[in-house]
N, CA, C and O atoms as CSV, one atom per row, in Angstrom:
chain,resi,resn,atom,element,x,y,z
A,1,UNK,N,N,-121.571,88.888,-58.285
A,1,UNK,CA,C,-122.055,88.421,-59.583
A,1,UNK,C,C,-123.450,88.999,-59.803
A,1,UNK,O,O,-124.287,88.965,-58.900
A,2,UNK,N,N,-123.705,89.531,-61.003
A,2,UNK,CA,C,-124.976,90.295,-61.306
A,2,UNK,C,C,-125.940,89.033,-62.030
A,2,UNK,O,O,-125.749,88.104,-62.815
A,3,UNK,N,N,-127.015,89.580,-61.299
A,3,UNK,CA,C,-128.048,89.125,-62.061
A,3,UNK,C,C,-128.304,88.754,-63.650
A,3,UNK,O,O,-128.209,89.726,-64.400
A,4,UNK,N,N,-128.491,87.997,-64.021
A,4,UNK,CA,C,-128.700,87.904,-65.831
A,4,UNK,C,C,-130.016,87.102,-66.180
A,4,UNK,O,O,-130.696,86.441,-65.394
A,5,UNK,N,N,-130.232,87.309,-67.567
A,5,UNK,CA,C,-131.617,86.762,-67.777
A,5,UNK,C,C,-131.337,86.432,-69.535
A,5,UNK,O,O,-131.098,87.250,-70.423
A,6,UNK,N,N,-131.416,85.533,-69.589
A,6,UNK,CA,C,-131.184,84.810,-71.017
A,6,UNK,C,C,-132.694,84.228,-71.602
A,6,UNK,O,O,-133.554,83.643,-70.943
A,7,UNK,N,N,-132.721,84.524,-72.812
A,7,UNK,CA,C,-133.889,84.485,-73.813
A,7,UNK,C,C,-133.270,83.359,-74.538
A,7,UNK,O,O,-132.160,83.623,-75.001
A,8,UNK,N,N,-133.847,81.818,-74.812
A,8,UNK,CA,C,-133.521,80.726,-75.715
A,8,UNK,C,C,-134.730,81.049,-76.919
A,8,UNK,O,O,-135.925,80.929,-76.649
A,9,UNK,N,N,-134.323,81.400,-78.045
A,9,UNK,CA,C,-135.100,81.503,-79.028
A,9,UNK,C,C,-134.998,80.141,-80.023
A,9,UNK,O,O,-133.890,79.703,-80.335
A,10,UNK,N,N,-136.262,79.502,-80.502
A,10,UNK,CA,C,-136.525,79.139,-81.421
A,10,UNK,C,C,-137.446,78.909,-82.497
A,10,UNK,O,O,-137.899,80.046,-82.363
A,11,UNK,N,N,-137.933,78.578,-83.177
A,11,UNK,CA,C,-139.094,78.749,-83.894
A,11,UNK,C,C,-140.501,78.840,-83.398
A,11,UNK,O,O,-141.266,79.803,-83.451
A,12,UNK,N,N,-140.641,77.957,-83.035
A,12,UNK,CA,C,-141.561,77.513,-82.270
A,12,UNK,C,C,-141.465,77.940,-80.781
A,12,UNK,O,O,-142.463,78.636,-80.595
A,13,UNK,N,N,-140.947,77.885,-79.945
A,13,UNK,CA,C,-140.351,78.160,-78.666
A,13,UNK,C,C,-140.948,77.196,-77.628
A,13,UNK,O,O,-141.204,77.615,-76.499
A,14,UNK,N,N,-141.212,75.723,-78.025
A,14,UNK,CA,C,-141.388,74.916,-77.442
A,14,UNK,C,C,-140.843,73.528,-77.333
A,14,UNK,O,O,-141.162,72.567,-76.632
A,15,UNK,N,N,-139.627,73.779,-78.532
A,15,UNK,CA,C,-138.926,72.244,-77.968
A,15,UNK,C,C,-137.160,72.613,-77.696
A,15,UNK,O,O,-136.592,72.514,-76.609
A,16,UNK,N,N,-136.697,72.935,-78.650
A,16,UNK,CA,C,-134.823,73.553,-78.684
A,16,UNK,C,C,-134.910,74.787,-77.607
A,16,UNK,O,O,-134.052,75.024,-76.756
A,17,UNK,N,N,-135.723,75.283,-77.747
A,17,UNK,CA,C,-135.852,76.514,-76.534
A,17,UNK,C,C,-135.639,76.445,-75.169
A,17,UNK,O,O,-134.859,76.849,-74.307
A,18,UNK,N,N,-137.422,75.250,-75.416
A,18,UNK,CA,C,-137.826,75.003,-73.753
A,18,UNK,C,C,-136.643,74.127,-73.168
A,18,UNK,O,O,-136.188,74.365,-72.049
A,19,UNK,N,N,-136.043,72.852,-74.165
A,19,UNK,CA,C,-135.052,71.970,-73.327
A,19,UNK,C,C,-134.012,73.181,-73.163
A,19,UNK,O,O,-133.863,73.035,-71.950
A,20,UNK,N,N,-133.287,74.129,-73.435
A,20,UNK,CA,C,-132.521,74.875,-73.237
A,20,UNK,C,C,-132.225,75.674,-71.840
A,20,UNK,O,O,-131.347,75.670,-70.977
A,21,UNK,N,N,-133.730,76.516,-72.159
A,21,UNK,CA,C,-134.180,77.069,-70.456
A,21,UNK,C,C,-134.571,76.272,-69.350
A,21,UNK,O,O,-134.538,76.748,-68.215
A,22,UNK,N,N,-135.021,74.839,-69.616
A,22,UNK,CA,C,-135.442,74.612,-68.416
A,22,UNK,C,C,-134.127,73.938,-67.808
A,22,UNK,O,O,-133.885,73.801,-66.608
A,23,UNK,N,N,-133.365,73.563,-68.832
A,23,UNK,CA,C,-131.744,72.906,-67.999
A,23,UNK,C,C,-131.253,74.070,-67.891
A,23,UNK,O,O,-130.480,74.011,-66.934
A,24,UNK,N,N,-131.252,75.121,-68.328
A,24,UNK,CA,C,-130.637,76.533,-67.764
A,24,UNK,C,C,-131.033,76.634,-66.480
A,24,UNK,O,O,-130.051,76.787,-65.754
A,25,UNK,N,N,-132.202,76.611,-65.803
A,25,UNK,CA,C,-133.046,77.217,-64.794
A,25,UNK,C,C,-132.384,76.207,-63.978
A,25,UNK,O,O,-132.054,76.709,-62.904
A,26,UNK,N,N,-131.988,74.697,-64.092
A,26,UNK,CA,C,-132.220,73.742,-63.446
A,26,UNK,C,C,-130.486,74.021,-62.953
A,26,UNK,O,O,-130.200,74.051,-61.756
A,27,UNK,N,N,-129.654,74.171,-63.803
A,27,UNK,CA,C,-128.532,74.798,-63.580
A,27,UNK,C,C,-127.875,75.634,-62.364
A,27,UNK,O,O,-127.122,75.544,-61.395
A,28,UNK,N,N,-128.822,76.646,-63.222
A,28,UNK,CA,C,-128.665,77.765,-62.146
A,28,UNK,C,C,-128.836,78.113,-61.012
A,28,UNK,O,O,-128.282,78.913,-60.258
A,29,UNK,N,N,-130.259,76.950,-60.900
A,29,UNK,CA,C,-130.614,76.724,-59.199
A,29,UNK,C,C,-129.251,75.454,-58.390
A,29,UNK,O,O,-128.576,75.535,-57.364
A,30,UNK,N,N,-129.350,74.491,-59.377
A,30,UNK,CA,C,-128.296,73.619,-58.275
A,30,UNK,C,C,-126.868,74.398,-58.334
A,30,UNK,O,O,-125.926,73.695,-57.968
A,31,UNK,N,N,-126.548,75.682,-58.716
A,31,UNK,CA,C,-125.066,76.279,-58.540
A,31,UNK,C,C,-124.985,77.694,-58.230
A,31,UNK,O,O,-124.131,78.567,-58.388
A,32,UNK,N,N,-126.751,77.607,-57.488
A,32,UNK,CA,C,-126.799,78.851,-56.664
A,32,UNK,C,C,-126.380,80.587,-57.368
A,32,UNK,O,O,-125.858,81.593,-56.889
A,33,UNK,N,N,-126.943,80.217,-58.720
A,33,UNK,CA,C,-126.357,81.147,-59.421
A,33,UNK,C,C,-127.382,81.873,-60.370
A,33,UNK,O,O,-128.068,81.375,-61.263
A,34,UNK,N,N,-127.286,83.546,-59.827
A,34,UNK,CA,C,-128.432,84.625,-59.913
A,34,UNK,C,C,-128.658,84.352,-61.575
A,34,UNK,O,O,-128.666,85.422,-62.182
A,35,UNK,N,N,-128.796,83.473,-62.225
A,35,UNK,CA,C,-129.273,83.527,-63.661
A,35,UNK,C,C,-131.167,83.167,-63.932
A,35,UNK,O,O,-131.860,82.429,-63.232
A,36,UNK,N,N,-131.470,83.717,-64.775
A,36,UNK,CA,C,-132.933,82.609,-65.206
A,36,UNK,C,C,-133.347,82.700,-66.820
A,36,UNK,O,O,-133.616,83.815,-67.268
A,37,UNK,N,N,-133.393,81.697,-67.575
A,37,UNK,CA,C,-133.935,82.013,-68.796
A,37,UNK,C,C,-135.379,81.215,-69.098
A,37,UNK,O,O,-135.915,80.227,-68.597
A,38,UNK,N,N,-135.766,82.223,-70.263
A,38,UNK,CA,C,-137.505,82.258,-70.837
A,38,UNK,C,C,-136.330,81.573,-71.862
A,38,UNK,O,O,-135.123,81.393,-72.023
A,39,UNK,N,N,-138.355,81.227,-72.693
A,39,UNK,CA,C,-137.862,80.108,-73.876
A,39,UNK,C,C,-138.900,81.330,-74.980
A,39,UNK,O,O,-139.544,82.136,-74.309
A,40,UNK,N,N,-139.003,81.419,-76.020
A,40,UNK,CA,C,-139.860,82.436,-76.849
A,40,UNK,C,C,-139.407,81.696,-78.047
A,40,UNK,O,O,-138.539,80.828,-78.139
A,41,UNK,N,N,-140.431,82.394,-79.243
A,41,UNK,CA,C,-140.333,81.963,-80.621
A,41,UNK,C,C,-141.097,82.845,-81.225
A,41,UNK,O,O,-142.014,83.366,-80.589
A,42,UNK,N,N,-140.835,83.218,-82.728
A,42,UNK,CA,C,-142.033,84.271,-83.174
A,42,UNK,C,C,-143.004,83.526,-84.213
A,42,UNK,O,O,-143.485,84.133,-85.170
A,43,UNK,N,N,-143.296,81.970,-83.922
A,43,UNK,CA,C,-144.427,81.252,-84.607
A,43,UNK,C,C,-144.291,80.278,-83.538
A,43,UNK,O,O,-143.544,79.300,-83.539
A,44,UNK,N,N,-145.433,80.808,-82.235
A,44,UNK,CA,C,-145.278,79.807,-81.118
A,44,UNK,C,C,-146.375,78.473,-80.724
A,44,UNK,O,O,-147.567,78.768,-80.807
A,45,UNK,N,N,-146.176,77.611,-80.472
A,45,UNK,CA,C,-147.189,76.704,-80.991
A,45,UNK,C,C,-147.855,76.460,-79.139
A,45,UNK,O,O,-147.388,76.608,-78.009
A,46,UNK,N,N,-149.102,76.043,-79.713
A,46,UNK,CA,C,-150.252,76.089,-78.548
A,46,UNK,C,C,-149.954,75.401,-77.351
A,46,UNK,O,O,-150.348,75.645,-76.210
A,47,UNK,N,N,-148.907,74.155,-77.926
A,47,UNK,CA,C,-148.614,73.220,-77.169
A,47,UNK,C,C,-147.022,72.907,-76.864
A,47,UNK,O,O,-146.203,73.334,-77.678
A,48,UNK,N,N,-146.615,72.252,-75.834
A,48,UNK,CA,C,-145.321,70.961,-75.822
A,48,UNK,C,C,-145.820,70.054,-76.643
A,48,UNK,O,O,-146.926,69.541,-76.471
A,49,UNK,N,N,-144.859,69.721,-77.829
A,49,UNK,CA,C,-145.200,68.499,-78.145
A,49,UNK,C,C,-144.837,67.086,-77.359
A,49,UNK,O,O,-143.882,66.949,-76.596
A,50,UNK,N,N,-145.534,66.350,-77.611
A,50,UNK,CA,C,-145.144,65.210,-76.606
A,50,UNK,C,C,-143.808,64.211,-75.875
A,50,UNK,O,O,-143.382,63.680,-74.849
A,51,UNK,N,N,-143.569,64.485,-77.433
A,51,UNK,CA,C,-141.694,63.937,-77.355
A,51,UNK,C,C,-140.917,65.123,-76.414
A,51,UNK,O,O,-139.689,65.040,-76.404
A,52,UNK,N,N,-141.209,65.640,-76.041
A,52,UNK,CA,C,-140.329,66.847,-75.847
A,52,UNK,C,C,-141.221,66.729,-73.859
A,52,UNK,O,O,-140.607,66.914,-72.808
A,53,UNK,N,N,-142.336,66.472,-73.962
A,53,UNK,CA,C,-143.056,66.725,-72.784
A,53,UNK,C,C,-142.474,65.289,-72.073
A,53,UNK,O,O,-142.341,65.312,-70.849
A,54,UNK,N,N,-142.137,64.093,-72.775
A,54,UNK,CA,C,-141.830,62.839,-72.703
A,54,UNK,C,C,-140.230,62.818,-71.830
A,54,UNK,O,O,-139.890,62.317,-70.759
A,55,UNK,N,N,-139.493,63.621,-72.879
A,55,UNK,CA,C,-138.173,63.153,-73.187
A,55,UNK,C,C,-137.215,64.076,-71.865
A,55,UNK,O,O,-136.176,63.745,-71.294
A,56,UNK,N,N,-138.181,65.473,-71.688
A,56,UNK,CA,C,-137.750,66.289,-70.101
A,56,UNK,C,C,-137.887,65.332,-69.084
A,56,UNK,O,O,-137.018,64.906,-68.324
A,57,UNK,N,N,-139.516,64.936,-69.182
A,57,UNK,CA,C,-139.836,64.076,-67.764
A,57,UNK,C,C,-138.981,63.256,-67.776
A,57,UNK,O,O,-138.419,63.131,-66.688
A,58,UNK,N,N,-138.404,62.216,-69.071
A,58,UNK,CA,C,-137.952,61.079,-68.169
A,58,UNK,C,C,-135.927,61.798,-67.765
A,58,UNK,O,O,-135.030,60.956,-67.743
A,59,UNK,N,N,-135.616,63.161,-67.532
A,59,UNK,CA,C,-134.570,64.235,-67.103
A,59,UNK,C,C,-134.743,64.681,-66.056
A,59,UNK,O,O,-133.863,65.285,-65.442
A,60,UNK,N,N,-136.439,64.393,-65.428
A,60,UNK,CA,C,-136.570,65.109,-64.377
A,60,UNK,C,C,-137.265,66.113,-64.333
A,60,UNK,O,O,-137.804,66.496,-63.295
A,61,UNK,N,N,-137.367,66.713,-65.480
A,61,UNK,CA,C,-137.740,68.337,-65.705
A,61,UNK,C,C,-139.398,67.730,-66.055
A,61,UNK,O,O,-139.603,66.824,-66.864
A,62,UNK,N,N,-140.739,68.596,-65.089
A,62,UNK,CA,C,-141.966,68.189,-65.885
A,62,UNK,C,C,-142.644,70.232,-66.471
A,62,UNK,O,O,-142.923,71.238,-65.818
A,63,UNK,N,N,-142.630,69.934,-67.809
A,63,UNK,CA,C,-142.932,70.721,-67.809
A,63,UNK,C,C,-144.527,70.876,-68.535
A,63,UNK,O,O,-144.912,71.731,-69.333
A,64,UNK,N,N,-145.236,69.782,-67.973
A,64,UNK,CA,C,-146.696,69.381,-68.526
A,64,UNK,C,C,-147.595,70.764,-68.059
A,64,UNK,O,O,-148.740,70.945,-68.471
A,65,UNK,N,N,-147.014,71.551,-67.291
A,65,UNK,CA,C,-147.430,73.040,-66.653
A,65,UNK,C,C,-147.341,74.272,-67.192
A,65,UNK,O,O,-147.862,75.337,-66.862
A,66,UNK,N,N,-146.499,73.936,-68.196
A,66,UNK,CA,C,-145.601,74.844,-68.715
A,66,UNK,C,C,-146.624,75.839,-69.630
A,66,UNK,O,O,-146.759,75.589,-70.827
A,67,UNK,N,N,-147.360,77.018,-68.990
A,67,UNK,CA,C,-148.316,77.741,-70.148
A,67,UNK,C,C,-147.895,77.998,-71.173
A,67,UNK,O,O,-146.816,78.578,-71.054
A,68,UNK,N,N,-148.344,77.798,-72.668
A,68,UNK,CA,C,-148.345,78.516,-73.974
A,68,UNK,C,C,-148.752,79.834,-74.069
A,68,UNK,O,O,-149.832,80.360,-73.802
A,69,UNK,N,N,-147.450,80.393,-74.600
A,69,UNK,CA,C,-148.182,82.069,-74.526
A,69,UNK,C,C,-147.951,82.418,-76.016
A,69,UNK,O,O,-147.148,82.042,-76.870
A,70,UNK,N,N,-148.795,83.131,-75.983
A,70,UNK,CA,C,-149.715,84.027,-76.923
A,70,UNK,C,C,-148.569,84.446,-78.162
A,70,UNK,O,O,-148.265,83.927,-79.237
A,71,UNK,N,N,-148.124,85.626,-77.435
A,71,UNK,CA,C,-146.845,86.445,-77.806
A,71,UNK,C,C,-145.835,86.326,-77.409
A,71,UNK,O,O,-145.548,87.271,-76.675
A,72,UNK,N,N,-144.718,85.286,-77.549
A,72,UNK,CA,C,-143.324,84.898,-76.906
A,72,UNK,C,C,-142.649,86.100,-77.356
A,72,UNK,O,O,-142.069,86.812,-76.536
A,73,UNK,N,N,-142.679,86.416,-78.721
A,73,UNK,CA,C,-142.118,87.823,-78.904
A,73,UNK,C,C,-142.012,88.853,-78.300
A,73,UNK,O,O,-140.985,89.521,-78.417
A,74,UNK,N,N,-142.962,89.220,-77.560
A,74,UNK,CA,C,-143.066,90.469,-77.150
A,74,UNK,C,C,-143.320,90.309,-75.689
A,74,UNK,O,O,-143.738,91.187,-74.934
A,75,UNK,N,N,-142.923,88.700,-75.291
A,75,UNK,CA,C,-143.142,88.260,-73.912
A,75,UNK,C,C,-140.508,88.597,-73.587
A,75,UNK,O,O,-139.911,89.118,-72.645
A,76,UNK,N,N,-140.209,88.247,-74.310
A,76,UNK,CA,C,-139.158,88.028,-74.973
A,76,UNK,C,C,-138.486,90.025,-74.496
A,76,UNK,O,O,-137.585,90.257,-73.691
A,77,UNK,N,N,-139.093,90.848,-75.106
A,77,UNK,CA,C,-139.125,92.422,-75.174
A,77,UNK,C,C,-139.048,93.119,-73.864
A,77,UNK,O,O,-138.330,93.995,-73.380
A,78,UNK,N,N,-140.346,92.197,-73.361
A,78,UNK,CA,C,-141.250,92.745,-71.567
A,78,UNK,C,C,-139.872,92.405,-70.906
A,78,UNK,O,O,-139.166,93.405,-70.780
A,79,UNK,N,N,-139.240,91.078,-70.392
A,79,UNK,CA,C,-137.999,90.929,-70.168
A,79,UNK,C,C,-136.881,91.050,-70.243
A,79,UNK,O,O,-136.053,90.369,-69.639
A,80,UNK,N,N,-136.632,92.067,-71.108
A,80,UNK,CA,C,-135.294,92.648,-71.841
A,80,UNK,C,C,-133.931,91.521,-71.017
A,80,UNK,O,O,-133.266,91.694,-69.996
A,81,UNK,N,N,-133.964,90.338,-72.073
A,81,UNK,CA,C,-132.460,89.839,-71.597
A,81,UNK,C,C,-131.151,90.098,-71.695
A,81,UNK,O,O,-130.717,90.664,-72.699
A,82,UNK,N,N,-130.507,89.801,-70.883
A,82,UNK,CA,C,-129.044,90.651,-71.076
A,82,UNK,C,C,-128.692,89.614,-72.321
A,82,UNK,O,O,-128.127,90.242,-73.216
A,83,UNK,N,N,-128.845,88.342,-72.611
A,83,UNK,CA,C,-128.225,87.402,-73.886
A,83,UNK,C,C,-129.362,86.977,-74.676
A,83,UNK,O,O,-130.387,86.786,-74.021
A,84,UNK,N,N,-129.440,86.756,-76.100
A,84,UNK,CA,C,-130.197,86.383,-76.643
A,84,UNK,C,C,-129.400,84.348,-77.282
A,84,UNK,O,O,-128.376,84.251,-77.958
A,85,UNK,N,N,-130.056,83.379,-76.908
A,85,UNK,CA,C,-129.929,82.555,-78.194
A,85,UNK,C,C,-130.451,82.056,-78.898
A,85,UNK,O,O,-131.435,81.469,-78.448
A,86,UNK,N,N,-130.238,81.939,-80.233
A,86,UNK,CA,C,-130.981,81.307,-81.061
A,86,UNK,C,C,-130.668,79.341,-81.731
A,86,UNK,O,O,-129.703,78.642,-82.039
A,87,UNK,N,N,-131.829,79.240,-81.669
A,87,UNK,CA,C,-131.305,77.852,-81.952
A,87,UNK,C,C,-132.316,77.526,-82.942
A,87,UNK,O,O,-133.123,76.600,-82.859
A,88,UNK,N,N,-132.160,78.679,-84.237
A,88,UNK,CA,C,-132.791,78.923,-85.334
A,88,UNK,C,C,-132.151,80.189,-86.051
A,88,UNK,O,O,-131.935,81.211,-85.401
A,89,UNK,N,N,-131.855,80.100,-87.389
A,89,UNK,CA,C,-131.380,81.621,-88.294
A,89,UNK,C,C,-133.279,82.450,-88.101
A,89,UNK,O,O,-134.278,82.258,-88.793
A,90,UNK,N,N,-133.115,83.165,-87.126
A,90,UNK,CA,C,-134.070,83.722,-87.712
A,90,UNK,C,C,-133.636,85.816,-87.604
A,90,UNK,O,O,-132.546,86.325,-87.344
A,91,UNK,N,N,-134.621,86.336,-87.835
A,91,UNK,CA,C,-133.868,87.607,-88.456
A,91,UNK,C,C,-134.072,88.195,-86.520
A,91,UNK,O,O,-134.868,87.788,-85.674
A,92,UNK,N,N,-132.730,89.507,-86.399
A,92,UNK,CA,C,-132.838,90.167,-85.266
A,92,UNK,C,C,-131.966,91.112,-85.435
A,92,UNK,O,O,-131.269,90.995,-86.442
A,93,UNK,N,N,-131.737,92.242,-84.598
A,93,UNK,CA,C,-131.081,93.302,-84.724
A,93,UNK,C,C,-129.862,93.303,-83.534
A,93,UNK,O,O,-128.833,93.979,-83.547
A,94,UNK,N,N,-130.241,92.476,-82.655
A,94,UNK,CA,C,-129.439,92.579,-81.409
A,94,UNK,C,C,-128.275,91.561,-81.615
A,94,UNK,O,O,-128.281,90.654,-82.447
A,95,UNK,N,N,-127.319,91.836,-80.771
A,95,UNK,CA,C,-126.297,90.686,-80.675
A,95,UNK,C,C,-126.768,89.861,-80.012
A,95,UNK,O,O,-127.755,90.006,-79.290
A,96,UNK,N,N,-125.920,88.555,-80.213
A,96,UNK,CA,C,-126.670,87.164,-80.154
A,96,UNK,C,C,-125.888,86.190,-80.370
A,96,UNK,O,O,-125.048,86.515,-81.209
A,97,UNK,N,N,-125.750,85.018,-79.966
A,97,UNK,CA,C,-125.564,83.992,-79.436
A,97,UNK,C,C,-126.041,82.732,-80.555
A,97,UNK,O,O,-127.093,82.380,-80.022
A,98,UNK,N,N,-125.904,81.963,-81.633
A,98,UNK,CA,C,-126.120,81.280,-82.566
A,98,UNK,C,C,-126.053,79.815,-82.439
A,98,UNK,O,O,-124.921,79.363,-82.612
A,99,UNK,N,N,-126.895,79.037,-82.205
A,99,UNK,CA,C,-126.580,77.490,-82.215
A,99,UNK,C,C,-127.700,77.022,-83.306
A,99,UNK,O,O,-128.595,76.285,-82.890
A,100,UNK,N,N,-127.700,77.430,-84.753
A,100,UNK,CA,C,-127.955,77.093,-85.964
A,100,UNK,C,C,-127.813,75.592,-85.862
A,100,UNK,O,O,-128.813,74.883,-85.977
A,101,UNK,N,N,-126.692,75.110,-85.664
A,101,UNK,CA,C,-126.669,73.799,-85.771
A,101,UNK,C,C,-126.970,72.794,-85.051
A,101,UNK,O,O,-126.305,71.759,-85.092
A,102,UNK,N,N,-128.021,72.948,-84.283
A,102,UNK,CA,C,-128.969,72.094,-82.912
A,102,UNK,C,C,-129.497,71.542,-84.105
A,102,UNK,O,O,-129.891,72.089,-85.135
A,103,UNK,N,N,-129.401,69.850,-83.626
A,103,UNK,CA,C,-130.219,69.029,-84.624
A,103,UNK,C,C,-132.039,68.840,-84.218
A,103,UNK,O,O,-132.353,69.136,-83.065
A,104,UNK,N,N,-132.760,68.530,-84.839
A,104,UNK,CA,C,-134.347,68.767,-84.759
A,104,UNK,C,C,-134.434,67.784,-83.526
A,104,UNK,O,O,-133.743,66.769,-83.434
A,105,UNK,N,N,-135.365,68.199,-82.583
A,105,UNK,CA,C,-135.635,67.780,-81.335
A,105,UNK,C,C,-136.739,66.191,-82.095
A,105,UNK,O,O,-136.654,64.995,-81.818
A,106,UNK,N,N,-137.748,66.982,-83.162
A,106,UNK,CA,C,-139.086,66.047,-83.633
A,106,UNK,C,C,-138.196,64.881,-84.282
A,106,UNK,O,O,-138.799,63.869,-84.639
A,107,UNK,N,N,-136.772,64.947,-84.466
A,107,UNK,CA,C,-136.005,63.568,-85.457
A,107,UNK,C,C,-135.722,62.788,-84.217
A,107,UNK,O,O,-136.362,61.779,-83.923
A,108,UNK,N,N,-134.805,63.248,-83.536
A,108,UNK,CA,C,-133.852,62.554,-82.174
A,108,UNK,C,C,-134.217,63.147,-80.897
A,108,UNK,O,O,-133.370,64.016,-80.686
A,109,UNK,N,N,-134.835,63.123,-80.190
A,109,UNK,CA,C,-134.600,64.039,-78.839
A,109,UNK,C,C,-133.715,63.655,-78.102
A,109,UNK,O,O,-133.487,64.628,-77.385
A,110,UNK,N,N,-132.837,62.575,-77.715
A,110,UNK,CA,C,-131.436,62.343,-77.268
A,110,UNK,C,C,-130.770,63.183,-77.601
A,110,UNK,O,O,-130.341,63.985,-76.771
A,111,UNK,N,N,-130.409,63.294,-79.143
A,111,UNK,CA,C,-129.517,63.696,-80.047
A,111,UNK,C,C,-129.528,65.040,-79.311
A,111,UNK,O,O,-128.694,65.358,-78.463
A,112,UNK,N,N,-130.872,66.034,-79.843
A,112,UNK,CA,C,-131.074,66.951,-79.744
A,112,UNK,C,C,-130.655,67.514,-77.626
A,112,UNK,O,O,-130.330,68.636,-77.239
A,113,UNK,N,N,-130.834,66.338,-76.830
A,113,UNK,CA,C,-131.111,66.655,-75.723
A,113,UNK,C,C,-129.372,67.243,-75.834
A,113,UNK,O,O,-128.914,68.358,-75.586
A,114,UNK,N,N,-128.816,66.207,-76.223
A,114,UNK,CA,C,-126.986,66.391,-75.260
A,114,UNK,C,C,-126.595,67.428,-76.156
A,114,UNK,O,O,-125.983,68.363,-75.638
A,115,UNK,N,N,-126.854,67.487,-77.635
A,115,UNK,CA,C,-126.088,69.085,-78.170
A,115,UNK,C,C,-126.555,70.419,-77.380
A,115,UNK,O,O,-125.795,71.368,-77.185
A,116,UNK,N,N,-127.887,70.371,-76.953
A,116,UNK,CA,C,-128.418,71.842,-76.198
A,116,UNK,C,C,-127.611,71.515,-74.603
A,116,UNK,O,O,-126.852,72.362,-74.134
A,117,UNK,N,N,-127.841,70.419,-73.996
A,117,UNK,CA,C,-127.612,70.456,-72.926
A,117,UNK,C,C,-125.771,71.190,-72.303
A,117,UNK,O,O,-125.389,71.908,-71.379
A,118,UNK,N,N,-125.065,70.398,-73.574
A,118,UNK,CA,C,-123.493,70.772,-74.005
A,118,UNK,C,C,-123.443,71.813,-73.820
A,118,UNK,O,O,-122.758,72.292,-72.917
A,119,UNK,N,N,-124.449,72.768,-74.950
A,119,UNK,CA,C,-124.215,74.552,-74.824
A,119,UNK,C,C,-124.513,74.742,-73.716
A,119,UNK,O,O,-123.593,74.988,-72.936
A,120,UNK,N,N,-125.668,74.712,-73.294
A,120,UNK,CA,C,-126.360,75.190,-71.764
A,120,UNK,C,C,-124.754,75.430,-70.881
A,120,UNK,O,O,-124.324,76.510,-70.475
A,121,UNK,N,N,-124.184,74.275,-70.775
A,121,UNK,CA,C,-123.478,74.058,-69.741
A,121,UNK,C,C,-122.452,75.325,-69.839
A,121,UNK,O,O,-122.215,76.283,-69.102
A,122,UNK,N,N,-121.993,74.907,-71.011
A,122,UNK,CA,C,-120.595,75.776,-71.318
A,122,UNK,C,C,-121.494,77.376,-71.226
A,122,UNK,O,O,-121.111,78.134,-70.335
A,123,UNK,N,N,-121.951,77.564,-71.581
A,123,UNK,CA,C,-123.102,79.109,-71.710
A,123,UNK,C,C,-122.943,79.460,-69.819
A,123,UNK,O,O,-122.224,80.387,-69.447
A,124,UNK,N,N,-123.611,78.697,-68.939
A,124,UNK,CA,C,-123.774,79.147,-67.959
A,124,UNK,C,C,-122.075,78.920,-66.985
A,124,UNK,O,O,-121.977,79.154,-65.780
A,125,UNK,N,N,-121.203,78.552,-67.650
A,125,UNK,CA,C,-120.035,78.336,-66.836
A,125,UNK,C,C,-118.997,79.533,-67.119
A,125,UNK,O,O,-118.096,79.960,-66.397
A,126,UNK,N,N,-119.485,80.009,-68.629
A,126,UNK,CA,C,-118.880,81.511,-68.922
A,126,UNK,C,C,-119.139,82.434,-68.418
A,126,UNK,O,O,-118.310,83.315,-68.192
A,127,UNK,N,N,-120.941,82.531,-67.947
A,127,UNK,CA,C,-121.932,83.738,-67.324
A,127,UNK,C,C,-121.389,83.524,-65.970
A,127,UNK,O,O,-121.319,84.681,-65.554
A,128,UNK,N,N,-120.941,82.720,-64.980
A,128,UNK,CA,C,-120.558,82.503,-63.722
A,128,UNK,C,C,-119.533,83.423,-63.330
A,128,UNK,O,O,-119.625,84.163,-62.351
A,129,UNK,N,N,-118.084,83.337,-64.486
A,129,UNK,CA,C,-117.324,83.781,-64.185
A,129,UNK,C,C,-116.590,84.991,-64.789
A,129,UNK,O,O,-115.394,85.271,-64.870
A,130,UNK,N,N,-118.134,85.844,-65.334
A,130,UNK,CA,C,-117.720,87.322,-65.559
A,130,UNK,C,C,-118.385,88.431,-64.662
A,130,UNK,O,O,-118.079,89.613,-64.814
């Protein structure tokens, strides 16, 4: 099984993103499986917002560490991932992976947790077995 590296895109690249990659990462480590994904956005905000810094921890996941970068875009590029997803219409040239319909993390973060977590799963159980 080859190595892969998945890019979770969203607006911001700090709440639909980050819960995305970090249950990706968390995934991939408990099933011993060569994957890892970044979280990016091309309007990236300085911070985790709190609900989101709240709603990982009480999952397990702390990602109060988690640096804000600058340029997720072109942090996104430096890593050339083999999959892109978006969990936002926003514009791209590459093929890609679409979960438009992730409900807003800032309304529900439950809500929001089990629809990303759903994809995650099914996403990394397809990448396993090609």
């Amino acid at each position: 099984m080859r190595s892969q590296k998945v890019a979770f895109v969203c607006l911001h690249g700090s709440a639909k993103s980050l819960i995305a990659a970090e249950y990706f990462n968390r995934l991939a480590v408990e099933r011993n499986l060569p994957f890892r994904a970044t979280t990016s956005g091309p309007e990236p905000y300085r911070e985790v917002p709190e609900n989101v810094v709240a709603g990982l921890k009480s999952r397990g996941i702390d990602v109060r560490a988690v640096p804000a970068c600058a340029d997720h875009g072109r942090e996104t590029r430096r890593h050339r991932p083999d999959r892109v997803v978006r969990l936002r219409r926003l514009a791209s040239s590459k093929p890609e992976e679409r979960w438009d319909e992730c409900p807003a993390v800032s309304s529900d973060f439950d809500t929001a947790w089990t629809f990303i977590t759903g994809r995650v799963e099914k996403l990394i159980s397809r990448l396993a077995v090609q």
